[in-house]
N, C-alpha and C positions, 0 to 999 in steps of 0.2 A: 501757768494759767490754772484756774479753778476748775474742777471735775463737775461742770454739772452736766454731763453726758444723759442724754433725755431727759431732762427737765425742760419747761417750758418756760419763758417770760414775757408776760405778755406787757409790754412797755405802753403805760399810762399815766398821766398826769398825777392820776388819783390811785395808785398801786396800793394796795391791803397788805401783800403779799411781797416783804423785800423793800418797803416805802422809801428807803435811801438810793434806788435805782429810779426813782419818780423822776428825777432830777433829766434821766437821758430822753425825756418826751420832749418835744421838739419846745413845751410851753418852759423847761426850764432853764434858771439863769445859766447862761454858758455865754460869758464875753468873748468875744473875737472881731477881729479887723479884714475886710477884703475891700478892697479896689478903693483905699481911703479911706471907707467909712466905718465906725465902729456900731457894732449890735451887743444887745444885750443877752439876745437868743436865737435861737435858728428860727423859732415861731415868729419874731421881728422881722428877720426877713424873706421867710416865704411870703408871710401876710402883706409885708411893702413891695411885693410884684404884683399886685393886683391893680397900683392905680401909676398911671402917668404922671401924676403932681410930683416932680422932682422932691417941693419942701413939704409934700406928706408923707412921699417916700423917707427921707431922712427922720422926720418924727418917728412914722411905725419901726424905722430899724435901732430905734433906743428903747423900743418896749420889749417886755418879758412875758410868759403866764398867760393867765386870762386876757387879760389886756389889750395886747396884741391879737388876740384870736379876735375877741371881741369887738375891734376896727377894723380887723380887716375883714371880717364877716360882713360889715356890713357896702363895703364894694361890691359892686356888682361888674365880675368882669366874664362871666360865662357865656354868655351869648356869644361875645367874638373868640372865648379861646385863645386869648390873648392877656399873656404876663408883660412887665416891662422891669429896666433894669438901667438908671442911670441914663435915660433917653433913649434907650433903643428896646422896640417891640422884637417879644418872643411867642412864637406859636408853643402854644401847651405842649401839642404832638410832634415837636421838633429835637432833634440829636441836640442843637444848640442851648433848648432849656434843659435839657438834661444835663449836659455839660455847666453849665451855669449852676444847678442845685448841688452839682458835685464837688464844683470847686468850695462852696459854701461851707459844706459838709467838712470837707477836707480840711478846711480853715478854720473849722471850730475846733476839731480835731488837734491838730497840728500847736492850737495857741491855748485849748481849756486843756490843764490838765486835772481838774476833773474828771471832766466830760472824759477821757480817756483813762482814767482809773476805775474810773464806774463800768464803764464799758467792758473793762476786762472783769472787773467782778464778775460778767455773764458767765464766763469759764466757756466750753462748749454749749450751753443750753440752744435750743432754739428761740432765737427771737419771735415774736408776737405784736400784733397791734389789732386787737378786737374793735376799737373802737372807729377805725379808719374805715376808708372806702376803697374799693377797687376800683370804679368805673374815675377815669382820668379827665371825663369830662364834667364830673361834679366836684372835683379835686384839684389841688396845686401841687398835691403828695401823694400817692396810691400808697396804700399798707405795702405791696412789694416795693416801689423805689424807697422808700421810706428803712425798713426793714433792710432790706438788701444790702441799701448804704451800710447801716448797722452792723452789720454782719460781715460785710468786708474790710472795714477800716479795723474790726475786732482783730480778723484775722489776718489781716496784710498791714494795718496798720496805710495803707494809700490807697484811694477810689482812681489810680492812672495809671 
């Protein structure tokens, strides 16, 4: 593993700093397959829990980038707090979604090997995401689950 023993990185789409790491922001291409369906990127499918429409679900989970953020920005699912996933409703504040992001995670992990080359590029640094939210009710990701994931697939290599 790399020695970045306190260094910081702060994971963004638009990185200055290390631009070949841009890639591990959730908006990057990173193919993987869970429960059948295939994504183009993890931002594909956190943004396709926003809506109940099965075949808009399947559309947002082929997109990448902007793109994806950009549809599913524009759902509005905050008010009920309420993700969905292949027909079945998950409460935001639940073990169950959480469990669900994890597998996700895991599965991009497990099939980009990219996404896990890159990741180890981090060496020890501290992971970052300035650009995130903390408050979980304005969010489908908080900067810690977000991060955190990050940080332990680095170093365990499995979120279970």
């Amino acid at each position: 593993m790399i020695d970045n023993e306190g260094l910081v990185i702060d994971i963004s789409s638009r990185m200055k700093v290390r631009p070949e790491l841009a890639a591990l922001s959730n908006l990057g291409y990173k193919p993987f397959t869970m429960d059948g369906v295939e994504f183009q990127s993890l931002e594909g499918f956190l943004q396709s829990l926003k809506t109940d429409d099965a075949e808009r679900q399947l559309e947002i989970c082929g997109m990448s980038g902007p793109r994806a953020k950009n549809v599913g920005s524009e759902i509005k699912w905050k008010k009920k707090q309420t993700l969905y996933w292949q027909g079945r409703a998950y409460g935001r504040h639940t073990e169950e979604y959480q469990q669900l992001i994890s597998r996700a995670f895991q599965a991009c992990y497990d099939q980009c090997e990219d996404f896990r080359r890159l990741l180890a590029q981090t060496g020890n640094a501290i992971l970052a995401h300035s650009i995130g939210k903390d408050d979980a009710t304005e969010t489908i990701l908080t900067i810690d689950e977000f991060v955190g994931r990050l940080t332990r697939l680095r170093e365990y290599g499995s979120l279970f």
